[in-house]
C-alpha positions as CSV (number, residue, x, y, z in Angstrom):
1,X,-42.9,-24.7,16.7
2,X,-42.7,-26.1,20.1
3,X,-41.9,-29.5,18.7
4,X,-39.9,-28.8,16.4
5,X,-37.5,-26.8,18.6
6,X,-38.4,-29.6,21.9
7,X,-39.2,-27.4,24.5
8,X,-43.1,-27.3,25.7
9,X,-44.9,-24.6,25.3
10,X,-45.3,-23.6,28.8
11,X,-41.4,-23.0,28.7
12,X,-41.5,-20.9,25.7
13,X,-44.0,-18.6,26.8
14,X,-42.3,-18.2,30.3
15,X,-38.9,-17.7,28.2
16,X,-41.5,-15.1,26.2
17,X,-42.6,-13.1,29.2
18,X,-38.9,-13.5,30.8
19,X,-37.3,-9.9,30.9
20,X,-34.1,-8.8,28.8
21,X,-31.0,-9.4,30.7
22,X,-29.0,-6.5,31.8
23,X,-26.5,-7.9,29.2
24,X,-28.9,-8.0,26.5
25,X,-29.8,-4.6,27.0
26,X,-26.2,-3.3,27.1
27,X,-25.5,-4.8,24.1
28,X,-28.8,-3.2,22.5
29,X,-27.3,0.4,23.4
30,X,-24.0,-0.8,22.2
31,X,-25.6,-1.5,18.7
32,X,-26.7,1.8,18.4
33,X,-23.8,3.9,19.4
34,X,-22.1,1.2,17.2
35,X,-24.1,2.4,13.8
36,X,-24.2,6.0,14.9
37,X,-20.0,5.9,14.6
38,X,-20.0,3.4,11.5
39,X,-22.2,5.8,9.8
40,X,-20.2,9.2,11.2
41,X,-17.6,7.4,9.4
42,X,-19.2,7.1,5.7
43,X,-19.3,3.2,6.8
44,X,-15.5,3.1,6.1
45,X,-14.7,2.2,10.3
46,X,-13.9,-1.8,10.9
47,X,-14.1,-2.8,14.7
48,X,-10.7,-1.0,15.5
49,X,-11.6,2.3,14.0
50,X,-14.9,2.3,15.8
51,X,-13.9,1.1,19.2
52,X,-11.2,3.9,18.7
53,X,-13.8,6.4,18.4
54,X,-16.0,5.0,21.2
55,X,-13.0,5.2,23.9
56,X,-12.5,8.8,22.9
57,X,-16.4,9.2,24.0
58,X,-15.8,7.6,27.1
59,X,-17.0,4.3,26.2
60,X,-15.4,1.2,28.1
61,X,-16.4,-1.9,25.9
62,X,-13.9,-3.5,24.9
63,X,-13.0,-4.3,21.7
64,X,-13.7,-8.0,21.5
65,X,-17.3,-7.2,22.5
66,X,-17.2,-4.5,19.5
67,X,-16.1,-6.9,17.2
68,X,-18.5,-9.5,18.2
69,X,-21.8,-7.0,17.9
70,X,-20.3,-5.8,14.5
71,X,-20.3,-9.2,13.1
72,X,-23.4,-10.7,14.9
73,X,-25.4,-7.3,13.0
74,X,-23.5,-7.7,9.9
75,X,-22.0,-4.4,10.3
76,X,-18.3,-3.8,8.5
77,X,-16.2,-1.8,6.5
78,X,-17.2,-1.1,3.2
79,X,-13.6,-1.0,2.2
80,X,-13.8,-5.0,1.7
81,X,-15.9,-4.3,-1.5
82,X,-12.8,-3.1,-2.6
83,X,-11.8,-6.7,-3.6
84,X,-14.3,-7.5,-4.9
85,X,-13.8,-10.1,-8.0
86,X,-14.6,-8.3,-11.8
87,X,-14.6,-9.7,-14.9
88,X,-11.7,-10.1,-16.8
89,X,-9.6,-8.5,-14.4
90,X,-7.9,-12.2,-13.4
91,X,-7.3,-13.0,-16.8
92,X,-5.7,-9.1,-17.6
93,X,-3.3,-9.2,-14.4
94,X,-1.8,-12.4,-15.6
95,X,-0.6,-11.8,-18.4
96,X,2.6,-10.5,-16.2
97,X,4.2,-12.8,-13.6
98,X,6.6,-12.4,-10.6
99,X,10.2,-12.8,-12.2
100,X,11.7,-10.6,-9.7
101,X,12.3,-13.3,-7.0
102,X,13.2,-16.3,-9.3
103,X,17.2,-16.2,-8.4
104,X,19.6,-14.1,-6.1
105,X,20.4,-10.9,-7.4
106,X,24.6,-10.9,-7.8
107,X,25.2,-7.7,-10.1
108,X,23.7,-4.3,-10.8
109,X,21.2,-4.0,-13.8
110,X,19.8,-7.7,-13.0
111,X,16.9,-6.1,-11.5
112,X,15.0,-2.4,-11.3
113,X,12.5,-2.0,-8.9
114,X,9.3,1.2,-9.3
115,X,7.0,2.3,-7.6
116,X,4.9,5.4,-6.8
117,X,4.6,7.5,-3.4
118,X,2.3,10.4,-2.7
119,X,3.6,13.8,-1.7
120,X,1.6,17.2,-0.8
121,X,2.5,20.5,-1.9
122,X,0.5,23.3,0.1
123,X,-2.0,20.9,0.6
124,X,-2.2,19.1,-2.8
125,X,-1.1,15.7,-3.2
126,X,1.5,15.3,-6.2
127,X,2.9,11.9,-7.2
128,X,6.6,10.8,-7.2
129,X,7.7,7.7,-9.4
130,X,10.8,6.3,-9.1
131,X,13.2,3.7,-10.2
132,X,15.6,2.0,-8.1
133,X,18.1,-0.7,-8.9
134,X,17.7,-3.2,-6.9
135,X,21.2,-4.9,-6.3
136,X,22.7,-1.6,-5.0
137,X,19.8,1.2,-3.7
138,X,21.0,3.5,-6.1
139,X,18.1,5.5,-7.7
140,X,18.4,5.4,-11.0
141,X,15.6,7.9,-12.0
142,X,12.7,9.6,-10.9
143,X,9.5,11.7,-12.0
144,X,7.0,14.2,-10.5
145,X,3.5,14.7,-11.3
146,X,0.2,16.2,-9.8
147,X,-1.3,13.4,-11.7
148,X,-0.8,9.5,-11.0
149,X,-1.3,8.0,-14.6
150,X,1.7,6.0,-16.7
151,X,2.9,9.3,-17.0
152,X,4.4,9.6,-14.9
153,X,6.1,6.2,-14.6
154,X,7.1,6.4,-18.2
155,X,9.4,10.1,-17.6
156,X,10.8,8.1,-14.5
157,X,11.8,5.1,-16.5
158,X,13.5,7.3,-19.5
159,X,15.3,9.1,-16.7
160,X,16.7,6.4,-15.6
161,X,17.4,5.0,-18.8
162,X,19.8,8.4,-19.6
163,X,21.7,7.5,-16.8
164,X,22.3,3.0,-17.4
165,X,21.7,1.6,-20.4
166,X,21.2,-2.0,-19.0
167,X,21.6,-5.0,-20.9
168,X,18.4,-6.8,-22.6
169,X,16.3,-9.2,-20.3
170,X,17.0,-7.0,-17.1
171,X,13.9,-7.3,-15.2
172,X,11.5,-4.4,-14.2
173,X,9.4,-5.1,-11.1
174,X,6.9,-3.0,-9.4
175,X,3.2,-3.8,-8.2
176,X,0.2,-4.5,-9.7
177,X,-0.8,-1.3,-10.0
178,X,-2.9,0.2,-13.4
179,X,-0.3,2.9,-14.0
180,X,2.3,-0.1,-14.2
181,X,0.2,-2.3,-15.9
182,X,-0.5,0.1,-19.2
183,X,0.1,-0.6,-22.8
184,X,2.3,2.4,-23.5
185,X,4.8,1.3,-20.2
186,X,4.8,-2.3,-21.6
187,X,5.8,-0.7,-25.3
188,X,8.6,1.5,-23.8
189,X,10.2,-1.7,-21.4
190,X,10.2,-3.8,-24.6
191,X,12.0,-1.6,-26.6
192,X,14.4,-0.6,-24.0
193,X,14.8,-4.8,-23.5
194,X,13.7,-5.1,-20.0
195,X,11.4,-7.5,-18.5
196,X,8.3,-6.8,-16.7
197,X,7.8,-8.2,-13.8
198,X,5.1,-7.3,-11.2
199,X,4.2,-8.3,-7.4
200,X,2.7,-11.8,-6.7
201,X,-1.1,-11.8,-5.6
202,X,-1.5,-10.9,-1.8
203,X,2.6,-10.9,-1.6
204,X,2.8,-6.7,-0.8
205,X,6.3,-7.4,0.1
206,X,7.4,-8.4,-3.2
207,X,8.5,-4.6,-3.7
208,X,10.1,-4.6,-0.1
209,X,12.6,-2.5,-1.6
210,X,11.0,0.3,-3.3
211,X,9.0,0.4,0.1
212,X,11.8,1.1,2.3
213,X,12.8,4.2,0.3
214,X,9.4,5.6,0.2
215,X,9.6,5.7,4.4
216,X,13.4,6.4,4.3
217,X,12.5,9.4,1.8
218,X,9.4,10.6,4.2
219,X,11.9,10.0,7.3
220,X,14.6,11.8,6.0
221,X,13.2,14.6,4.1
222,X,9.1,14.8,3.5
223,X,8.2,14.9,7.2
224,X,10.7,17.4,8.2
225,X,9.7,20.4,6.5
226,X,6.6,21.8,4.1
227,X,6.6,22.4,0.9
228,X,4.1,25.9,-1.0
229,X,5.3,25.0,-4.7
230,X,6.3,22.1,-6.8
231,X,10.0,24.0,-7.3
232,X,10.3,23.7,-4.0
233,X,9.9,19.7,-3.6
234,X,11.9,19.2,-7.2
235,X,14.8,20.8,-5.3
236,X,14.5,19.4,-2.3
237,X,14.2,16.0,-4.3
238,X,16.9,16.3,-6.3
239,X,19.5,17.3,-3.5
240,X,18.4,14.2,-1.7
241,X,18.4,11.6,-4.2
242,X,22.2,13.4,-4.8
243,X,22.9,13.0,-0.8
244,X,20.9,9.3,-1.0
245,X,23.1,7.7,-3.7
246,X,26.6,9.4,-2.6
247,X,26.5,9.5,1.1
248,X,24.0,8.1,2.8
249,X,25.0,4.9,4.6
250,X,23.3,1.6,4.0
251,X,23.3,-0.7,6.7
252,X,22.4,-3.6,4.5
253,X,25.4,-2.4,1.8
254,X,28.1,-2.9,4.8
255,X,27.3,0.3,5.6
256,X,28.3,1.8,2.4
257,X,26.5,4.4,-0.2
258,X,24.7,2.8,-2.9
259,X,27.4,4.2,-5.2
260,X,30.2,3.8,-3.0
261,X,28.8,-0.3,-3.6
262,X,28.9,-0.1,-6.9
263,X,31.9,0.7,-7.2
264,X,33.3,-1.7,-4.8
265,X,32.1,-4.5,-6.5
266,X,33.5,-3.6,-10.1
């Protein structure tokens, strides 16, 4: 071995009988306060989340030093076997591409944007879908459920198609997710002559739009107030979206209401 790695053997066994350095040792307790957090935290903590935790103990490494350990002892989030590649799953999420960002967007009806945002009602999550057109901010329609399934984005859709009846090859964007991606949504957006369209792989901003009205919403409304019963949120909902579409300034409208655009541009 001594060969091999070209020292003699007389410095190996002095390197043998050397002492761990103060360092070393440091690092050794770090380790284990390291694991002790990463487990506390059902193995879900990446560096920031643990050296979070350790200053609140009192602990002053920093976090470069955390992130080093972690990675020297193979120690990480077990959220990254989220993305983890299936079968099939590649082949299934493209059969839909990105149309949404092929041209400028001049008119209202050229393209609707969805999404879903989580809500709680006396402690119980409930899931609002909603369809926005894109040119203008307007909301167009919108659905409630305490479940997160197509469902929901289906009532949504046909809400918004009672109020436009757009033209055929208007495009429908959202993300990638399953509730979008179902069989009976794809049936309901053929017949009604829209185009799906969904975000590009690792492009989370594709949907920019529908984005900044889930935080507007949660700004403006959510956060402000609780909600005990799903009547409660409906109405709150409803007088919002109302307030949203009529009144409420956009900056990036000229610092008009989305219908207030519309209407402007007719």
């Amino acid at each position: 071995m001594c060969r091999l790695y070209g020292v003699s053997p007389a410095g190996f066994y002095a390197w043998k009988r050397r002492p761990q350095s103060a360092r070393s040792e440091e690092d050794g307790r770090l380790t284990a306060q390291i694991r002790r957090v990463h487990e506390d935290s059902r193995q879900t903590y990446g560096s920031p989340r643990v050296h979070a935790a350790l200053r609140r103990e009192g602990e002053p490494a920093s976090r470069r030093r955390i992130e080093r350990i972690m990675r020297e002892e193979g120690i990480r989030s077990c959220s990254a076997s989220l993305y983890r590649k299936m079968p099939g799953t590649t082949k299934f999420y493209g059969t839909i591409g990105s149309q949404a960002h092929e041209g400028e967007v001049t008119k209202p009806d050229q393209v609707w944007v969805s999404d879903i945002t989580y809500l709680k009602v006396d402690g119980q999550w409930r899931y609002l879908a909603t369809v926005m057109d894109r040119y203008s901010r307007r909301l167009l329609g919108w659905a409630l459920s305490a479940e997160k399934s197509g469902a929901v984005v289906r009532r949504a859709l046909a809400a918004a198609l009672a109020v436009r009846r757009p033209q055929p090859g208007t495009i429908f964007h959202s993300d990638r997710g399953s509730e979008f991606l179902a069989y009976a949504l794809r049936g309901k957006l053929e017949r009604a002559g829209l185009v799906q369209s969904v975000n590009r792989l690792r492009r989370m901003t594709d949907n920019a739009h529908m984005e900044s009205w889930n935080k507007t919403l949660k700004s403006d409304l959510y956060h402000r107030r609780a909600f005990q019963t799903d009547g409660q949120l409906r109405q709150a909902l409803q007088s919002y979206i109302g307030f949203y579409n009529r009144y409420r300034l956009h900056s990036s409208l000229g610092y008009r209401s989305p219908v207030e655009f519309e209407s402007s541009v007719h």
